[in-house]
N, C-alpha and C positions, 0 to 999 in steps of 0.2 A: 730746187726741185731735185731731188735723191732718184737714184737708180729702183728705187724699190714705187716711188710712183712712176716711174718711164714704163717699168714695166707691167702693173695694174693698169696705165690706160691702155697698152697694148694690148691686154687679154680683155678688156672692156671690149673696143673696138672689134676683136674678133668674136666674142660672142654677138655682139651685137651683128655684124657680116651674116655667121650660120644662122643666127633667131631669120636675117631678112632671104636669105638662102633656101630655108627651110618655111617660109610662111609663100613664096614666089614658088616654089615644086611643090606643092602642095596645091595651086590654085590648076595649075597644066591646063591653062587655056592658049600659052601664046608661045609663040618661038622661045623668049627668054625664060616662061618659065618650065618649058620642057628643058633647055640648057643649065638650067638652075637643078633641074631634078639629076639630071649626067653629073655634074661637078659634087653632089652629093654623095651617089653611087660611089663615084670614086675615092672621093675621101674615105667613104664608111667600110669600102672594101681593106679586107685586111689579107695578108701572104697567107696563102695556106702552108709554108713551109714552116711558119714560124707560129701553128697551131698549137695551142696545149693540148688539142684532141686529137694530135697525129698517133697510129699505132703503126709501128713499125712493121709488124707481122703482117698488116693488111696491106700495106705500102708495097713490100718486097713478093707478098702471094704465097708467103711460109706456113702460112695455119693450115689446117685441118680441108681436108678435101668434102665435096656431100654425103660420101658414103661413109669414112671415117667417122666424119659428124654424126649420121643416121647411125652407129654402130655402139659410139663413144654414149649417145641419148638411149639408147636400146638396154644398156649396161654390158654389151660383150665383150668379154676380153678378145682380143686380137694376137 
């Protein structure tokens, strides 16, 4: 038994875990599978820091102010 099946029944086992993870949060009739639906959540939550949809500009509050906006939409030079 090779290292490359050690590790196919690993990832076997773990999908099989979410498949029973995921059909148990989905039922949310009973303590565990409200517990089941939490250890979800968390897994599926991801860093916002390490979003591809972070802008910088919005982060820091460097963009454009309302009335600039209103001004910049209007076409007035300033």
């Amino acid at each position: 038994m090779g290292l490359d099946d050690k590790t196919y029944r690993q990832r076997v086992r773990q999908a099989k875990f979410r498949s029973f993870l995921g059909r148990r949060a989905m039922r949310d009739t009973g303590f565990i599978d409200r517990l089941c639906r939490r250890f979800l959540e968390r897994a599926a939550r991801s860093d916002p820091k390490k979003s591809f949809m972070r802008d910088e500009l919005i982060d820091s509050d460097t963009g454009y102010d309302a009335a600039e906006l209103e001004r910049y939409q209007r076409g007035e030079q300033s």
